[in-house]
N, C-alpha and C positions, 0 to 999 in steps of 0.2 A: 243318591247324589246330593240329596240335600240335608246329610247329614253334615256336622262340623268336623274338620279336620282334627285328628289325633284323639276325636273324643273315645273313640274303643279302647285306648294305651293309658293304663293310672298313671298316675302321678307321681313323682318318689322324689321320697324329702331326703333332706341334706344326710338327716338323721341315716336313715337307708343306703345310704351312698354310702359313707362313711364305716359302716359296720361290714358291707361288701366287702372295700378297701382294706381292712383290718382283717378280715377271713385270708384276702390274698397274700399279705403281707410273711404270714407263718407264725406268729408269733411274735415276728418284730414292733417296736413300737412307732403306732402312727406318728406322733410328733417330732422324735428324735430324727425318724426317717424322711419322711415328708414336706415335713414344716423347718421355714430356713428363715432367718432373720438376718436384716440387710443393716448394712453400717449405722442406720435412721433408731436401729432398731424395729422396722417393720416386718410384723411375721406376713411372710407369701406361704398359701393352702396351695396343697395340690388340685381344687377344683374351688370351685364358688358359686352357690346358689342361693334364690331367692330368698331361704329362709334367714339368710346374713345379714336379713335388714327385717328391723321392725315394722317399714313402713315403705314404702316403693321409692327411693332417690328423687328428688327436684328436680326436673329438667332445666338447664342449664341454660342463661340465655344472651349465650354468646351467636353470633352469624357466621359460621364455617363460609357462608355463598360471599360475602365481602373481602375478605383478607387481601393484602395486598403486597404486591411484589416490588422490593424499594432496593434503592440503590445507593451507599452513603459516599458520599464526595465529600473528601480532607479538600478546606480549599486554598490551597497556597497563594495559584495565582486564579486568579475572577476567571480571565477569557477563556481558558482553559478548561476550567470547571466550570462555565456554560455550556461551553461543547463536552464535555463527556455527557453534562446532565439531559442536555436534547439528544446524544448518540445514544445514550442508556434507555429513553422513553420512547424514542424511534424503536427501538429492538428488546423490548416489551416489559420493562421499568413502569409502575404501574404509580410509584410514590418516588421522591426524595429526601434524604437525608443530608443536610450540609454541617460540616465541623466546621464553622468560625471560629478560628484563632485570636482573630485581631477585630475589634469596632471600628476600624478603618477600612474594614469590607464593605466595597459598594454594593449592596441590594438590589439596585437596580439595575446595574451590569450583569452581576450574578444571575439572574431571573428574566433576563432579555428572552422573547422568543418561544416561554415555556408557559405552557397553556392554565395557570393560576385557577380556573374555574374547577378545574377537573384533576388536575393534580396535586394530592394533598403533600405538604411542606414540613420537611421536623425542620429543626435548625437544633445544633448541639453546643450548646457557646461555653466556650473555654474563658470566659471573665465574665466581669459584674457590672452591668451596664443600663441603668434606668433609658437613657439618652438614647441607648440603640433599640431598645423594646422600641420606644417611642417612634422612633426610623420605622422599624419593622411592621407595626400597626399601622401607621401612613400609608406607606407602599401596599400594605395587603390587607387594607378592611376588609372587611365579609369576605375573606378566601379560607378555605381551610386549612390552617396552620399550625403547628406542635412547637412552642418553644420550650426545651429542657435546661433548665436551672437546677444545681443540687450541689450547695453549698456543704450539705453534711458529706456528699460522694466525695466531692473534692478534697475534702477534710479526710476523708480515711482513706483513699490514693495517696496522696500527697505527704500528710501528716500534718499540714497546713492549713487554714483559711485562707482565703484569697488576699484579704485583710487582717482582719481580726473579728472575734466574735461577735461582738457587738453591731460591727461596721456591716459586717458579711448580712447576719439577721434584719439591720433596718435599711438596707438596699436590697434584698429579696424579698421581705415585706415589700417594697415598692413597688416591683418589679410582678407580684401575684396580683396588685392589685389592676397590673395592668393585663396580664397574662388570662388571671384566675386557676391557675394550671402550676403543678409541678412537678418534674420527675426525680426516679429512683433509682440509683444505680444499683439493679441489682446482680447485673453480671461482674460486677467485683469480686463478691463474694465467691462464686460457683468457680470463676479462674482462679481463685486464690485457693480454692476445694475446700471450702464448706461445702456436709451434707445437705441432703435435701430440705429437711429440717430446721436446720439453721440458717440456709436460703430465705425460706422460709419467715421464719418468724425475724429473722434481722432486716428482711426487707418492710415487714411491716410493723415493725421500731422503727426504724428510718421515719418511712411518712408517718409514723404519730407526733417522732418530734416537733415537724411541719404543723400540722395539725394541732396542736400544743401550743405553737405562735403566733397562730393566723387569727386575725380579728374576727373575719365575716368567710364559712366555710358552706354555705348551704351550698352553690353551685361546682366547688371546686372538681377541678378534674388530676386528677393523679396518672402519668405514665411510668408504668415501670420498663426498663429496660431490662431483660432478663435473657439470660445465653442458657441453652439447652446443650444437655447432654447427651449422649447414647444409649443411655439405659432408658429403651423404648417406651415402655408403657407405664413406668417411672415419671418419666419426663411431661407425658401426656399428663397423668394426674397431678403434678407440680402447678403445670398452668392454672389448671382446675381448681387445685386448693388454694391458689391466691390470689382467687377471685373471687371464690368464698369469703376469706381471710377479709380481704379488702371491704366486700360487702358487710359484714359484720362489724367489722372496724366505723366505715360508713354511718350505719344506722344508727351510732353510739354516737355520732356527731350530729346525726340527722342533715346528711348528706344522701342528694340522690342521686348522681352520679354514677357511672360503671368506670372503672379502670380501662386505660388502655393497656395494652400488651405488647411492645415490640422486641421479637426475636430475635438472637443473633445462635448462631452454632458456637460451644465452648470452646475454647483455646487449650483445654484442659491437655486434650488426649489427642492435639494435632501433632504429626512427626516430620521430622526433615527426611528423614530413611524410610524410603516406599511409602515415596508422596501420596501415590496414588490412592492409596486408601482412606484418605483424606475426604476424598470425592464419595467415599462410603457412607461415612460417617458426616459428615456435614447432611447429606439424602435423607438420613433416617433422623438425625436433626431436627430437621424440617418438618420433615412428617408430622414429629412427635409434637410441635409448635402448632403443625394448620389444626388438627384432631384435638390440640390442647386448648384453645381456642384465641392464637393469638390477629390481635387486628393486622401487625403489621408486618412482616417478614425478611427480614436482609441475609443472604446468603454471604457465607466466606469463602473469596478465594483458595483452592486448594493447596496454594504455595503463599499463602497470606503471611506464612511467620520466617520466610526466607526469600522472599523476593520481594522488590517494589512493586507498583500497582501495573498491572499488563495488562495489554486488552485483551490476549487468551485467557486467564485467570479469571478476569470479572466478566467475559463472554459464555464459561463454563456454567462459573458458579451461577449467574442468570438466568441461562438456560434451565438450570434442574430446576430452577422454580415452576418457571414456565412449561417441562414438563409434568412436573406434579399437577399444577392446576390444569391445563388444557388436556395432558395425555392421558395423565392418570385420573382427572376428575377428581380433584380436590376442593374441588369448590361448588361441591352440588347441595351438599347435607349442611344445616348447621351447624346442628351439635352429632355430629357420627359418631364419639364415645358413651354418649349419656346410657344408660339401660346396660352397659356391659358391666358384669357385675364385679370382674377382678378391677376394671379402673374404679367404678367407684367406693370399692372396700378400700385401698388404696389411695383416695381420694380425701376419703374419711379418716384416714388413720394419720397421712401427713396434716392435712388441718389440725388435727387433736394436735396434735404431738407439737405445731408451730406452735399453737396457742398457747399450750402451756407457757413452751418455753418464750413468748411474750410476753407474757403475766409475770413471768421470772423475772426480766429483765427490768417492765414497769416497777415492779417492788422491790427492785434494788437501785431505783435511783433515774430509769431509763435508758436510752441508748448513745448519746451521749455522753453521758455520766462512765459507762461502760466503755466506749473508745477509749476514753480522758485514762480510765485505770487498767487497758492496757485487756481489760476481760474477751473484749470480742476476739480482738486480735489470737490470745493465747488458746482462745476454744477450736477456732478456726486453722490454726496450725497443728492442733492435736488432730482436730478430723481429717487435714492433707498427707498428716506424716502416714495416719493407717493408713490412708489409700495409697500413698506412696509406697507403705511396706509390703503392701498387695502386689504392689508393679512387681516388686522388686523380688520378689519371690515366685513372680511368675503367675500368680491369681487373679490377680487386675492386667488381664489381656491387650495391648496394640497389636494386634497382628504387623508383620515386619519390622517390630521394634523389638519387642521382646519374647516375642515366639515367631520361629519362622525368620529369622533374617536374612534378607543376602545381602553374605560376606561381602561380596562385589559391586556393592553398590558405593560410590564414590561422590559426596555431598562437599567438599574443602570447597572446590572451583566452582561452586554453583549456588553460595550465600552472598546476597545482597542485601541482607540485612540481619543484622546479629539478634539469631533467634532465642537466646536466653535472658535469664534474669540481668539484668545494668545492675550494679553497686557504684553508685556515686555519695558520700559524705558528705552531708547537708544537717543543719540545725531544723529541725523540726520538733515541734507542739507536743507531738505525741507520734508512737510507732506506726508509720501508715501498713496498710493491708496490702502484701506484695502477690502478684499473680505469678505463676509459675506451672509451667508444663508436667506432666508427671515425666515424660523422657530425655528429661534436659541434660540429667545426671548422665546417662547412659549414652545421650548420644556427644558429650564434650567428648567421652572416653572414648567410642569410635571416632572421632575426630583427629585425635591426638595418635591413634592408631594408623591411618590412614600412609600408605604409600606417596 
């Protein structure tokens, strides 16, 4: 009995494995057969063992048992969006999120009621305003609070500056000095369908530019905003690798800092036709975000790209969180991926591969430099259209969109908000970076079809 477990059974290496696998095969060849490389160009093995690594992988030192369940509130009108934000933390909203349109938002009305000690705050501000930081610091010294600034995000949404360059740069210099913080829009990119890769490394060009401007950087703290996809265990090492990415980036400033993470589910692959599966895909989302190590976690409405906000929709979408963590126990382990060997070979292979293509971008001038000429934009469209051309031939799966549909299902009388691409004609800087559905094509043309 007091022998050790498994010690009668040898050992068998990759090597062994492998020449097995190649006996069964017949003749056919393992790589061609086996081995498959993903848009990133990442080769997936059919299995994965320790001998994959020189050295035993880093433990990871993210906190799976913290993550938190948040709620974002657009805030049109203040009293309104105080009571959704006490109805959302009543019914198990853990954090919020506020979109400030206007610095004419009362702070104090907004936050009437709502327990500041314990409930941590993004705020997402849609302008540039030293005078309301100011506001905002008043009202909430020593509380835990996220203000996102990202004058470069703006810039490539938009095609714009808020201002102008200059202006933009020496009012968010001001604005970190009061913050110390800034974020990254990096779910742009991913709804626009860049790969993982260029996810990737564009988000961490993005804060170098920052980083590039900032006087005094030893405390700074970086939020990336980042939306996840479906591709499961994909999306887990995403996190992963740009955390890493970040870390390394970090040291090179002599910054000690960790990044934040806040999740949202992509817009990518949501459908107006069998909605329902919406509610799929957003689940595994999620997953993919708590396991990837994000801090912060915001679910989508399942009818989020066709309807206005509802309290069954953000009641849903809520819930699954609140199942994940309490039902399913999401929030026991910290890091639950670390030691598994297919994420962190995958883990490794998207880091290399952003880095590079970082160091690319550095030696040609930056990521800036790169917007201005028009590079990011055009790489980012070549990598939507293969995906698109995947949809479109049926290889890039929505289920009830483009496998599986029913005929019958009837969307005309049931949009409340026009869920494709806007074209509006505006004078802009430079060509901004447009997000777009993979089944938008597809479902105008059910559209137009419709009885």
């Amino acid at each position: 009995m007091n022998k050790p477990l498994f010690d009668e059974f040898d050992s068998v290496s990759s090597k062994q494995w492998k020449q097995k696998i190649q006996f069964d095969l017949k003749g056919a060849d393992y790589n061609n057969t086996l081995i498959w490389n993903t848009n990133d160009n990442i080769s997936v093995k059919p299995f994965y063992h320790s001998d994959d690594f020189n050295e035993s992988p880093a433990p990871s030192n993210t906190k799976g048992t913290e993550w938190k369940i948040c709620e974002t509130i657009f805030v049109a009108d203040v009293e309104k969006s105080n009571l959704k934000a006490i109805d959302s933390l009543n019914r198990g909203a853990e954090s919020l999120r506020f979109t400030i349109p206007s610095k004419e938002i009362s702070i104090d009305h907004l936050l009437k009621n709502i327990d500041l000690s314990s409930v941590p705050i993004h705020f997402e501000l849609q302008f540039l305003s030293p005078d309301f930081i100011n506001k905002l610091h008043a009202i909430l010294a020593n509380k835990k609070i996220y203000i996102e600034n990202d004058i470069i995000g703006n810039l490539a949404k938009t095609g714009n500056w808020f201002s102008n360059l200059n202006d933009d740069f020496r009012t968010f210099e001001s604005i970190i000095k009061q913050t110390n913080s800034f974020s990254v829009n990096s779910s742009l990119y991913q709804n626009a369908g860049a790969n993982m890769t260029q996810q990737l490394a564009y988000s961490l060009a993005h804060a170098n530019e920052y980083l590039n401007h900032l006087d005094t950087k030893e405390s700074i703290q970086v939020i990336f905003n980042v939306s996840v996809g479906t591709n499961y265990f994909f999306e887990i090492a995403k996190l992963r690798a740009l955390r890493i990415l970040w870390q390394s980036l970090a040291s090179d400033y002599e910054i000690q800092t960790d990044c934040q993470i806040f999740a949202t589910p992509t817009k990518r692959n949501k459908t107006i036709y069998d909605y329902n599966t919406n509610l799929l895909r957003t689940t595994t989302e999620c997953m993919s975000a708590i396991l990837g190590g994000a801090n912060t976690i915001c679910n989508a409405p399942y009818d989020a790209i066709y309807h206005k906000n509802n309290e069954f929709g953000g009641r849903i979408a809520r819930n699954q969180l609140l199942v994940l963590k309490h039902e399913s126990f999401f929030d026991k382990v910290n890091n639950p991926s670390d030691g598994a060997y297919y994420i962190e070979s995958i883990t490794i292979q998207l880091a290399e591969k952003a880095l590079a293509l970082f160091k690319n971008i550095e030696a040609n001038g930056g990521f800036l430099k790169q917007l201005k000429e028009g590079t990011i934009q055009r790489k980012i469209k070549d990598s939507a259209a293969k995906e698109q051309n995947l949809f479109n031939v049926g290889e890039e799966v929505l289920l009830g969109t483009n496998k599986h549909p029913n005929e019958n299902d009837k969307m005309k009388d049931d949009l409340e908000l026009y869920p494709f691409v806007k074209t509006k004609s505006r004078k802009t800087l430079i060509q901004p970076i447009i997000e777009k559905r993979l089944a938008e094509n597809l479902e105008q043309k059910r559209l137009k079809n419709e009885n």
